[in-house]
C-alpha positions in Angstrom: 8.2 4.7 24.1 8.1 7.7 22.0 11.5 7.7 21.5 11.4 4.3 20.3 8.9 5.3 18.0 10.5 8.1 16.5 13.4 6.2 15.6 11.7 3.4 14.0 9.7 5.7 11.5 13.0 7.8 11.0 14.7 4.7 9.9 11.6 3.7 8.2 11.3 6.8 5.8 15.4 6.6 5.5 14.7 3.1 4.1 12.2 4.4 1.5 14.0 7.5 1.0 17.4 4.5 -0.3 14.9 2.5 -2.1 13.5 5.6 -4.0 16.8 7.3 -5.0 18.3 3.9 -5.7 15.4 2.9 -8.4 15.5 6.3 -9.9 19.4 6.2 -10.2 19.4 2.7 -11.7 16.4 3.9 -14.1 18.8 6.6 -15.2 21.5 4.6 -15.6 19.8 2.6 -18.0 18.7 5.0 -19.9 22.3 7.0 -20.0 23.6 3.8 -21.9 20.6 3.5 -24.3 20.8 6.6 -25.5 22.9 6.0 -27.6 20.9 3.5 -29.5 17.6 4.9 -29.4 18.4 8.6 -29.1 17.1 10.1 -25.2 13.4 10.1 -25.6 13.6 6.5 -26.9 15.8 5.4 -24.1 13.6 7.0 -21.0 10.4 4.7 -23.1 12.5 2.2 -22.8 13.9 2.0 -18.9 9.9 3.3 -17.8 8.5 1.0 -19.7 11.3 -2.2 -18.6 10.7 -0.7 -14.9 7.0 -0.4 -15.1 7.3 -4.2 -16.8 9.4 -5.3 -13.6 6.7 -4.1 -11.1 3.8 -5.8 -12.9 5.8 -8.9 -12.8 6.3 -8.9 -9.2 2.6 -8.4 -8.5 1.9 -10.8 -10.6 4.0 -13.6 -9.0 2.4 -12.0 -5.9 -1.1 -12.8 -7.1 -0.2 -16.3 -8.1 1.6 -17.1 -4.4 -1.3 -16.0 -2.6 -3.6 -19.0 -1.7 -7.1 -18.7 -2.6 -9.5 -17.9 -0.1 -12.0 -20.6 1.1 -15.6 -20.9 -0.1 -18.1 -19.5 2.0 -20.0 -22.7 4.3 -23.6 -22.9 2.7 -26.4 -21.2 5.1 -27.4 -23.6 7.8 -31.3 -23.6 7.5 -33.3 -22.8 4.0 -35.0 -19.3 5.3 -31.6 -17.9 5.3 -31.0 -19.5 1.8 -34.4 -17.9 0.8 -34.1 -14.5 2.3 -30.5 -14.2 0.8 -31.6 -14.6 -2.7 -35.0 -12.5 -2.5 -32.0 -9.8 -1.0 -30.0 -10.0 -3.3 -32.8 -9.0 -5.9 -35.0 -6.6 -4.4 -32.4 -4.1 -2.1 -36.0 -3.3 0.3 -36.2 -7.0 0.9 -32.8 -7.1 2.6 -33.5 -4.9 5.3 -37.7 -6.5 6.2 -36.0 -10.0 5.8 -33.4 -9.2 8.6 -35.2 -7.6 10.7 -37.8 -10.8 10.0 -35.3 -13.3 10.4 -33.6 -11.3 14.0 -37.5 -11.7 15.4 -37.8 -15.1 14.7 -34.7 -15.8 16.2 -35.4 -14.0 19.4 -38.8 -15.8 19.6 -37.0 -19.1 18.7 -34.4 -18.4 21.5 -36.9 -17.5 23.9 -38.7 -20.8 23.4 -35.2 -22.9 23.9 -34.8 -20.9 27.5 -38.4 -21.4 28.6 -38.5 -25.4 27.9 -36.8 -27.9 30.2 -35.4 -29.9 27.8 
C-alpha cells in the first residue's frame, strides 16, 4: 500500500514538476520573440501580464460554470426566526438564546416521550 502510494505522489509531483517547466518555457518563448519589438523589459510585461490574463480567464469561466448554491430552507418555527435575528445583533444573545432554545427542546422532547399519543 505504501508502495502504491509512493508512486502515485512521485508521478504526481513529476506531473507538476512538466506543467511548471512547460509554462515557464512557453512564457519565455514568448518573450524571446517580443523582444524584439518591445525591447526585453517590455517583452517579460508583456508574456506575465498575457499569462497572468490567461489564468484569470480560466477562473473566471470557472466561477461562471459552477452552479449556484441553494438557498437556505426558512427556520421551521418563529422562535428560531426570532432568536436568529436578536443573534445576529447582540453576539451575548447568541449563546443565552441557544442554550434557551436546547432547554426548551429537551423539555419539549421529554413531554412527546411521556404522553401516549
Amino acid at each position: 500500500m505504501f508502495a502504491r502510494l509512493s508512486a502515485k505522489f512521485l508521478v504526481l509531483v513529476a506531473a507538476a514538476a512538466l506543467v511548471f517547466f512547460g509554462v515557464g518555457l512557453l512564457g519565455l518563448a514568448l518573450a524571446e520573440t517580443l523582444v524584439a519589438h518591445f525591447g526585453a523589459a517590455g517583452a517579460y510585461a508583456l508574456t506575465g501580464g498575457v499569462m497572468l490574463l490567461l489564468v484569470l480567464a480560466g477562473f473566471g469561466v470557472n466561477a461562471m460554470m459552477r452552479p449556484r448554491r441553494p438557498l437556505p430552507p426558512p427556520p421551521a418555527n418563529f422562535a428560531t426566526l426570532l432568536m436568529g435575528a436578536l443573534a445576529k445583533d447582540v453576539p451575548w444573545a447568541a449563546v443565552a438564546s441557544a442554550g434557551v432554545l436546547k432547554l426548551v427542546d429537551v423539555f419539549l422532547k421529554r413531554q412527546r416521550a411521556k404522553s401516549p399519543n
